[in-house]
C-alpha positions as CSV (number, residue, x, y, z in Angstrom):
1,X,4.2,-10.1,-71.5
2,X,6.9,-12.9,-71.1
3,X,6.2,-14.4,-74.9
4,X,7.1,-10.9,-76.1
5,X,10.4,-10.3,-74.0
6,X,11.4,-14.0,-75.1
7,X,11.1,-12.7,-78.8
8,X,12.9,-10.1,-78.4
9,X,15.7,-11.4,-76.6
10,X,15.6,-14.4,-79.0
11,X,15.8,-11.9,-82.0
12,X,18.3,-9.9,-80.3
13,X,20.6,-12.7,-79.5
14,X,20.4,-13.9,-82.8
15,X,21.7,-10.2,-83.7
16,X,23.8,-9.5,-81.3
17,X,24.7,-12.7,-80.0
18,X,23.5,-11.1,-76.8
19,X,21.5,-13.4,-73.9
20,X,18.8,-10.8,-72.2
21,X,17.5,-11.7,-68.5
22,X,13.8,-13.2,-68.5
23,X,11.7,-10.5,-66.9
24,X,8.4,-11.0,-65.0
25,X,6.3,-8.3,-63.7
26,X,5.7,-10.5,-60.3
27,X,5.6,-7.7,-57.3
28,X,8.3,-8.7,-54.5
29,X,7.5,-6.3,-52.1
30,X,6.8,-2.7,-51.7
31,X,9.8,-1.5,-53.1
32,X,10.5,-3.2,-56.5
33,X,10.6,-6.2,-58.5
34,X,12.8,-8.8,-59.0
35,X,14.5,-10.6,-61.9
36,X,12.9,-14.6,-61.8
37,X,16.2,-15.6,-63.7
38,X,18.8,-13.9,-61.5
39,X,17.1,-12.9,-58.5
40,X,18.4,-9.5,-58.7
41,X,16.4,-6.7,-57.7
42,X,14.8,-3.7,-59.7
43,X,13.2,-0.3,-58.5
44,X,10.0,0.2,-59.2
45,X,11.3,3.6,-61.2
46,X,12.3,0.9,-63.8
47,X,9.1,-1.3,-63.9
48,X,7.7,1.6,-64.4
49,X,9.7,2.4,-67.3
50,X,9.0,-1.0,-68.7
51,X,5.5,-0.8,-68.1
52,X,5.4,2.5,-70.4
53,X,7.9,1.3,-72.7
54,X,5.5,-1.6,-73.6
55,X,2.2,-0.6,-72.7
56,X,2.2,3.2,-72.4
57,X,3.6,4.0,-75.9
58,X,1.4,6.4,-78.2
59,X,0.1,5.2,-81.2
60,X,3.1,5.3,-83.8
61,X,5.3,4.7,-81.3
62,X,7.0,1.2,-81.7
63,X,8.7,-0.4,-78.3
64,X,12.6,-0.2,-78.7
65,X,13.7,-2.9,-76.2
66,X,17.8,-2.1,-77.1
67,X,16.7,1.3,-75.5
68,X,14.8,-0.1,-72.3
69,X,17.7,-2.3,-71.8
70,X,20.2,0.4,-72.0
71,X,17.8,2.7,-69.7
72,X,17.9,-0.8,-67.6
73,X,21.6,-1.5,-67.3
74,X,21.9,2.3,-66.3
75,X,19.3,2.4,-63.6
76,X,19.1,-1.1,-62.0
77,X,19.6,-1.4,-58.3
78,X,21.5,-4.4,-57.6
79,X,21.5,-6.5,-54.6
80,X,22.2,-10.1,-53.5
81,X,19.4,-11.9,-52.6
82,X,20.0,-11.5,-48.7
83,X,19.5,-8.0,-48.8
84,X,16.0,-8.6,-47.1
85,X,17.2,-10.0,-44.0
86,X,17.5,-8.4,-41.1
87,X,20.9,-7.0,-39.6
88,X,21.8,-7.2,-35.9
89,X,21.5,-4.4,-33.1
90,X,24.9,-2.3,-32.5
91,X,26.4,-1.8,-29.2
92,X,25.6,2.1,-28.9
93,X,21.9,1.2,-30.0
94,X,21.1,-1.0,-27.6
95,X,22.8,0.9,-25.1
96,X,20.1,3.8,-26.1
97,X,17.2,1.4,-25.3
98,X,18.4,0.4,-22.2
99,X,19.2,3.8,-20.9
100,X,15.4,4.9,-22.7
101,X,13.7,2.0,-20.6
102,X,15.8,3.1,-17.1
103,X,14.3,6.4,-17.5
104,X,10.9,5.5,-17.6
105,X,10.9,2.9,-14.9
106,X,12.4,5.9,-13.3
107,X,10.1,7.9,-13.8
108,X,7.1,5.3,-13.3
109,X,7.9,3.6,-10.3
110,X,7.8,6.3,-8.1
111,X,4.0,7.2,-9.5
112,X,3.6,3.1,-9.0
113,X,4.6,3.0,-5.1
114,X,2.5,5.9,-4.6
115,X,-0.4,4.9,-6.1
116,X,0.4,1.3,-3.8
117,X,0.6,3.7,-0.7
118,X,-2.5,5.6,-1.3
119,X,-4.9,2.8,-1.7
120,X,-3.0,1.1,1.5
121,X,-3.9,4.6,3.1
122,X,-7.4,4.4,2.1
123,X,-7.8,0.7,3.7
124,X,-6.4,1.8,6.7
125,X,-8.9,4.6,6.7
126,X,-11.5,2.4,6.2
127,X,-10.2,-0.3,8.8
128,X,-10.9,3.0,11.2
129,X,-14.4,3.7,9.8
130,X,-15.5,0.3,10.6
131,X,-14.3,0.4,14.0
132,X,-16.3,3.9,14.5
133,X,-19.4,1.7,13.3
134,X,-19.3,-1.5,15.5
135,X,-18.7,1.6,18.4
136,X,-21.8,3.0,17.6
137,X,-23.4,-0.3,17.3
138,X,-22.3,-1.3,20.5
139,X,-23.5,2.1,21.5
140,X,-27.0,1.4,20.5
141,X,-27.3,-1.3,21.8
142,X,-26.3,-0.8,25.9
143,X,-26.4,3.1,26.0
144,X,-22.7,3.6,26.2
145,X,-19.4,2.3,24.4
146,X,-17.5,-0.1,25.7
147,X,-14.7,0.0,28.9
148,X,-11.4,0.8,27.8
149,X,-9.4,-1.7,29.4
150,X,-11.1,-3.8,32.0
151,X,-9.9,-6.9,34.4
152,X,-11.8,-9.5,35.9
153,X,-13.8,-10.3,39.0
154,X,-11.4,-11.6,40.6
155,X,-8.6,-8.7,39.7
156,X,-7.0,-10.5,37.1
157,X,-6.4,-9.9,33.3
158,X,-9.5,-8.6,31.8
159,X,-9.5,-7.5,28.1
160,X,-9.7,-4.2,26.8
161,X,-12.7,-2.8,24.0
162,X,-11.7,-5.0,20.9
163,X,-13.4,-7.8,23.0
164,X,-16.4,-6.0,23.4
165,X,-16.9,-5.3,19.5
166,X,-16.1,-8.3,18.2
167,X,-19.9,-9.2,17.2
168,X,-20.2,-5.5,15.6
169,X,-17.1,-6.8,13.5
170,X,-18.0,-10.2,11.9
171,X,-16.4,-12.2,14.6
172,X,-19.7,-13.2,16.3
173,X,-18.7,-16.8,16.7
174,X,-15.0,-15.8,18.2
175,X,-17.3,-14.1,20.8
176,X,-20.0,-16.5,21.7
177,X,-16.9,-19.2,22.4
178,X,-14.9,-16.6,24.3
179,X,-14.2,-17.4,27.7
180,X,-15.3,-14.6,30.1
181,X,-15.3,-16.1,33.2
182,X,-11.8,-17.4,33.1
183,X,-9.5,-20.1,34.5
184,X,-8.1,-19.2,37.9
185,X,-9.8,-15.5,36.7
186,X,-7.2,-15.3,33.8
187,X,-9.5,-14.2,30.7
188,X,-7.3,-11.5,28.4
189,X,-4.2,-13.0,29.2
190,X,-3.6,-16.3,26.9
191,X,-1.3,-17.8,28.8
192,X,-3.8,-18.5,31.6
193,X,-6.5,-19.1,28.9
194,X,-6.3,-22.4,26.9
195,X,-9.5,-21.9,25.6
196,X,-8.9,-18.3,24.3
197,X,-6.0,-18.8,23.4
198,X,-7.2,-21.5,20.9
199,X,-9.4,-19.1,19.4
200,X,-6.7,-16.4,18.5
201,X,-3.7,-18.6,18.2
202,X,-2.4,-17.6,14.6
203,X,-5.7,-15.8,14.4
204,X,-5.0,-12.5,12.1
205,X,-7.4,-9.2,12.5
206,X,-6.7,-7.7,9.2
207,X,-9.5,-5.4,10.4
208,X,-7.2,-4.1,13.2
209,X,-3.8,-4.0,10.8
210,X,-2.7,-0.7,8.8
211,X,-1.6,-2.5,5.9
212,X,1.2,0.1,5.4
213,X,3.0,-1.0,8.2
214,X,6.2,-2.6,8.4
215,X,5.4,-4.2,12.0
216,X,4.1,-7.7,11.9
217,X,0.9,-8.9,12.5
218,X,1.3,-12.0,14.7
219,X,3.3,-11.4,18.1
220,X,5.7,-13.7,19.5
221,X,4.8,-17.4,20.4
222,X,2.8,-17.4,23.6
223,X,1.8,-20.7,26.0
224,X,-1.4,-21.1,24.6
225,X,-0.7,-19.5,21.3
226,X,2.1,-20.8,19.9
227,X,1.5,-19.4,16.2
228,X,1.3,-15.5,18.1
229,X,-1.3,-13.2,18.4
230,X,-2.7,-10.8,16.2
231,X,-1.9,-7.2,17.8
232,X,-3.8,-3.8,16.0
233,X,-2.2,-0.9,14.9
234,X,-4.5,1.4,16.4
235,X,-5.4,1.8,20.4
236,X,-7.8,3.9,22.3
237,X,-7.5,7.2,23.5
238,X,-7.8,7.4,27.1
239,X,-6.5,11.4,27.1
240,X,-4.0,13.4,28.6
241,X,-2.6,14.7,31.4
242,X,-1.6,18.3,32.8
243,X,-2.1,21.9,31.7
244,X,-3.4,23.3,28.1
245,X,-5.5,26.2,27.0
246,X,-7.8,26.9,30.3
247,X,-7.9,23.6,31.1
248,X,-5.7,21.3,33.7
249,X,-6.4,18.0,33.5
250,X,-5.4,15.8,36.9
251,X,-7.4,12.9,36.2
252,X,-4.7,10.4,36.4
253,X,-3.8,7.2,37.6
254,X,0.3,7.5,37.6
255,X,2.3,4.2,38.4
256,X,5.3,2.6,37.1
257,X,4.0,1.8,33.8
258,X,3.1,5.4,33.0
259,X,0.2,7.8,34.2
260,X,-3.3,6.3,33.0
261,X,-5.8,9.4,31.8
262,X,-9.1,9.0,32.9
263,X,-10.5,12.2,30.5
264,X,-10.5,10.3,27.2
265,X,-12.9,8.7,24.9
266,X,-11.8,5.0,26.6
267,X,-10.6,4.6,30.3
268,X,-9.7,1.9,32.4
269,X,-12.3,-0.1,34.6
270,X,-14.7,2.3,33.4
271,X,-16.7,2.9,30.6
272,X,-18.5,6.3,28.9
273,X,-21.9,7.6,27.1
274,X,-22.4,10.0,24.5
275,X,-23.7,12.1,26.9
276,X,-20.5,12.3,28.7
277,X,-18.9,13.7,26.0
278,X,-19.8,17.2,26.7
279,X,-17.5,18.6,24.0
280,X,-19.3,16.7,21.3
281,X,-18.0,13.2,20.0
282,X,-16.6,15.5,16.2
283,X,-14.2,17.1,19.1
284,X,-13.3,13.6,20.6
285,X,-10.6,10.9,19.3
286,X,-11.3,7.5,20.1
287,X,-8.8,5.9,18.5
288,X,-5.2,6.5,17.3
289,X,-2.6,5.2,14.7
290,X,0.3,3.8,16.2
291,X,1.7,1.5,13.2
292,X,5.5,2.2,12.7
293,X,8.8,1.2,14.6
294,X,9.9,4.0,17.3
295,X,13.2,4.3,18.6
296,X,15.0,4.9,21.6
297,X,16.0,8.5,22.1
298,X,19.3,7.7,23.7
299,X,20.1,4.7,21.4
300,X,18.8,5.3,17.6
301,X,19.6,2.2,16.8
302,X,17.3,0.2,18.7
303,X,13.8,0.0,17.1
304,X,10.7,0.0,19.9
305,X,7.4,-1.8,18.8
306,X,4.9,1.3,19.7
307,X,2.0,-0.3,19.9
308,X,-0.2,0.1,23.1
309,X,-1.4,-3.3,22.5
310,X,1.6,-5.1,24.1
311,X,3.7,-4.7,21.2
312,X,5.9,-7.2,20.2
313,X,9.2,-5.7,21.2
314,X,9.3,-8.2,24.4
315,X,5.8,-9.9,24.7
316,X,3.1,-9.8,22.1
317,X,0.2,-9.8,24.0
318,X,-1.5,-9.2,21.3
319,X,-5.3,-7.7,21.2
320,X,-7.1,-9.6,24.0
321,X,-5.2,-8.2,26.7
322,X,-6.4,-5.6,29.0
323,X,-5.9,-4.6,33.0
324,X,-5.6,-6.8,35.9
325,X,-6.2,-3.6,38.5
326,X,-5.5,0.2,38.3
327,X,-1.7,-0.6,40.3
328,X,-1.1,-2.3,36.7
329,X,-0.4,-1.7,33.1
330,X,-3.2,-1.2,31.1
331,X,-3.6,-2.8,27.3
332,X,-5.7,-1.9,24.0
333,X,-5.5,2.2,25.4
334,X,-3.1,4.8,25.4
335,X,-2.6,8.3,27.6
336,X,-0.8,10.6,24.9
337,X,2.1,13.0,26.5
338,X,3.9,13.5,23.1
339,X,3.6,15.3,20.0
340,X,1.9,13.2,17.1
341,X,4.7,11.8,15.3
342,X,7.1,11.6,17.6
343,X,9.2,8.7,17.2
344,X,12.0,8.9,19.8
345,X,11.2,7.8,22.9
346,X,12.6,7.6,26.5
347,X,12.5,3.8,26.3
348,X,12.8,2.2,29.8
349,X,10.7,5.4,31.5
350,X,7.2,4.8,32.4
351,X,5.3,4.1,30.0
352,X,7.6,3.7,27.6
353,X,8.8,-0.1,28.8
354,X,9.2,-2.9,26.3
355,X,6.3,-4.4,28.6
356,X,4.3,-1.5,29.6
357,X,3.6,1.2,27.0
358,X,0.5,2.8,28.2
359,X,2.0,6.3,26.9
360,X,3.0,5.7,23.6
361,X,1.9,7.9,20.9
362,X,0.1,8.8,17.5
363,X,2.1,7.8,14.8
364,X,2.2,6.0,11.8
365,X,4.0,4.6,8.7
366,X,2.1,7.3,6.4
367,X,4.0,10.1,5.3
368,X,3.0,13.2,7.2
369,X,1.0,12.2,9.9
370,X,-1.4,9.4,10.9
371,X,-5.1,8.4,10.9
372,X,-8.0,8.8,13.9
373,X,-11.0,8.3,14.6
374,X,-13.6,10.4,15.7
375,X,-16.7,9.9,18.3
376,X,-18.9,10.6,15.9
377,X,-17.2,8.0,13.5
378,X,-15.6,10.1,11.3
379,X,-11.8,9.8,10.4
380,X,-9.4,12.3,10.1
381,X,-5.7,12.4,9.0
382,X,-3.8,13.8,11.9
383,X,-0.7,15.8,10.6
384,X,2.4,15.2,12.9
385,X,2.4,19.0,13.0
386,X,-0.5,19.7,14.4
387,X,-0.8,22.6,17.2
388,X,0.0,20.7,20.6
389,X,-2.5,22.4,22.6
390,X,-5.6,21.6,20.1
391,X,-4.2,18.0,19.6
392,X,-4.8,17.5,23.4
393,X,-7.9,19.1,23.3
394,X,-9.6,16.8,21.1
395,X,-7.5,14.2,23.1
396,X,-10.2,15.1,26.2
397,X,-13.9,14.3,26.1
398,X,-15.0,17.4,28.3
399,X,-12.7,20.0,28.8
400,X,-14.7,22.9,27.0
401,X,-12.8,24.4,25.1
402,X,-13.6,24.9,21.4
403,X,-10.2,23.3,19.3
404,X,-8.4,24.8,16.5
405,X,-8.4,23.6,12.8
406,X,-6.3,19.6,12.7
């Protein structure tokens, strides 16, 4: 108790002319206590000391406080009064924490961008499944899907099969406003349409749109769309052309903007039932991925918009465009000649043009290969290494032959 230590320092001073430190058991912190006179710091070894010098002593025993302070003087830690604060970081330790935190953004980004890429493959997946259902729908409806890529009455630009689904899509309104009559017969192309183009001008079809791909959504500035057009990353399959298993397909309108296969799911100025697809709709694409950059094979440096939707490379047509007659290019659908994947093209051949690529392949921005959908509505991932013979096979609705595994 403080009343006894002041005795005995008062006694002892008297004695020894000595002045003792007040002492107070008052706890500091976990470590020890501290001296209220001085400030200096004691370990809680010698407040335990105390404690049993004072307290703890057997009966008999008398409390020699020369000998505590002796035990005291001996044992006491010292330390100025700052010792609590905290010191700085050193250069080599910071340096560790730096280099601990680059490895693990190392290590987690990676996981990060893949986790990003595989929920943008899954909405591109879906993006497909939808379009298998509004097909369907459509189907249900008139007995047969819609015509690949169509003109007008009076042989001008039509549109191609994204017209025809729009109500099966949530865009009902866009297609009870559309204009498919015409001005001066001009319906698919904007240019010639002010009232359609209104209705798509800066218009974007998210629906259509892998979201992993680098190519943009909106084309180029058009007359009657100044703010572009929104052009998909996906296009139908209007087949192939030539020789493969037992099969030889010659079904094919050839002109300067490529050969236009009429053994697909989708053809031009003509339109197909279930029942047509005598191989079965599971063993029939209807639509491919084309949503990355291709290249020129004799120039790698020049990138190529791939898209059979009148890609944005020269012109942007963008979605509503389809045929004006079977002499012509044809929009929204694609005759596939190369391997899935390929991404070096002949550019300036036919149907490789800037404006005119009615032979441009599957391929995508996904690593590996690139989504498609079914007849029957299903979707598949389409590795670029598919067999070449069984990718065409699926590629025609009634060739009867029974395709390998894809």
């Amino acid at each position: 108790p403080d009343r006894y230590v002041r005795r005995q320092n008062s006694n002892l001073a008297g004695m020894h002319g000595i002045q003792f430190p007040k002492i107070r058991l008052t706890n500091d912190s976990m470590s020890g206590i501290r001296y209220t006179d001085t400030g200096h710091f004691v370990s809680t070894s010698i407040v335990y000391d105390f404690v049993h010098f004072a307290f703890g002593r057997e009966a008999g025993c008398s409390f020699n406080l020369i000998t505590f302070v002796t035990s005291l003087r001996e044992r006491t830690i010292m330390k100025r009064s700052h010792v609590g604060r905290w010191r700085g970081f050193t250069l080599i330790e910071l340096l560790v924490v730096i280099a601990i935190i680059a490895v693990l953004i190392a290590l987690l980004l990676p996981a990060v961008q893949q986790a990003r890429e595989a929920a943008r493959r899954t909405q591109c997946k879906n993006n497909l499944k939808q379009m298998g259902l509004a097909l369907h729908n459509y189907h249900d409806v008139f007995n047969k899907f819609p015509i690949g890529s169509n003109n007008t009455q009076g042989g001008q630009w039509g549109c191609p099969f994204w017209t025809a689904v729009l109500p099966y899509v949530d865009e009902a309104p866009m297609y009870n406003k559309w204009d498919f009559i015409g001005q001066a017969n001009q319906v698919g192309w904007i240019d010639g349409n002010a009232n359609n183009g209104a209705l798509v001008n800066g218009k974007k079809m998210g629906k259509w749109f892998c979201p992993s791909s680098p190519l943009s959504e909106l084309g180029r500035a058009r007359g009657n769309a100044p703010q572009g057009i929104a052009i998909p990353t996906y296009a139908g399959n209007a087949g192939t052309v030539g020789a493969f298993g037992t099969f030889n397909e010659t079904r094919v309108r050839a002109n300067w903007s490529g050969q236009n296969g009429l053994g697909g799911f989708f053809t031009q100025m003509d339109c197909h039932s279930i029942a047509k697809m005598t191989d079965g709709t599971t063993n029939v694409v209807a639509l491919v991925e084309q949503s990355d950059w291709v290249v020129d094979s004799a120039n790698l440096a020049a990138r190529i918009d791939g898209r059979s939707s009148g890609g944005d490379t020269c012109c942007g047509y963008g979605w509503p465009m389809g045929s004006a007659n079977t002499g012509d290019r044809q929009y929204g659908i694609t005759t596939l000649l190369l391997q899935p994947g390929t991404k070096k093209i002949p550019r300036g051949a036919n149907g490789y043009g800037d404006d005119g690529g009615g032979n441009y392949t599957a391929q995508s921005a996904h690593t590996g290969g690139s989504h498609i959908l079914m007849g029957d509505g299903s979707v598949r991932f389409l590795s670029d290494n598919v067999d070449f013979t069984t990718f065409r096979m699926i590629l025609t609705r009634d060739d009867g032959q029974t395709p390998g595994e894809f």
